[in-house]
N, C-alpha and C positions, 0 to 999 in steps of 0.2 A: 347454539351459542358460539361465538368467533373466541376462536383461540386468544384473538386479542381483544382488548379493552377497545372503544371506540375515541379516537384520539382528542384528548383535550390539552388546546397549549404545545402540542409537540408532544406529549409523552401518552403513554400506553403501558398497559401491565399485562404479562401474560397470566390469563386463566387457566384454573384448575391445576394448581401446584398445590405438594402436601403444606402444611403446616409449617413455617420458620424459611419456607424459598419465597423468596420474589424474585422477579426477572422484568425491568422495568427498560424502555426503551423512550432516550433523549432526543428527538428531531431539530437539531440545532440548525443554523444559520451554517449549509456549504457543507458537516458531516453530521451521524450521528450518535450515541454513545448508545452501551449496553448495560447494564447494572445488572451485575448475580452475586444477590444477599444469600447466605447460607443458614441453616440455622445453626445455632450457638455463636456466629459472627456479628450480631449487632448488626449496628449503620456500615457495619467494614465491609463494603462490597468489591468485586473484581468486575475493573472497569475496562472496557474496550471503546477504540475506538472504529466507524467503518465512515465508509463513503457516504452512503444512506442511510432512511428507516428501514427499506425491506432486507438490507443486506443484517443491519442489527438483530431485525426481528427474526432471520433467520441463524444467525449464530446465537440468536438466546434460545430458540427450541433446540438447536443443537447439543445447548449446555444443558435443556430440562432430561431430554433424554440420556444425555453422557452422566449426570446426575442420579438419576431416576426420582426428576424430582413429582414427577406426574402423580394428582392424583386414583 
């Protein structure tokens, strides 16, 4: 299985996070954004912005491990 979701629309989620993380990545038009939902935070995620998708997708494994959001 790909650490990441196969892209739909520009976005992607990373797999296999515990219960209440998501880490979703924006493919916009020129940059793209990173979402890390936490659990106990709701829809209130910490949003980045990068260049790319590969550069998002890899500061959001950055933040699954800085986390330990891995299941």
């Amino acid at each position: 299985m790909s650490a990441w979701t196969k892209p739909y629309h520009g976005v992607q989620h990373l797999n296999g996070l515990r219960a209440g993380f998501q880490i979703t990545v924006y493919d916009r038009d020129g940059f793209a954004e990173c979402l890390v939902f936490l659990p106990g935070h709701g829809f209130n995620a910490k949003r980045t912005h990068h260049a790319d998708a590969a550069e998002a997708r890899a500061h959001g494994e950055k933040q699954a491990s800085e986390l330990e959001a891995r299941a």
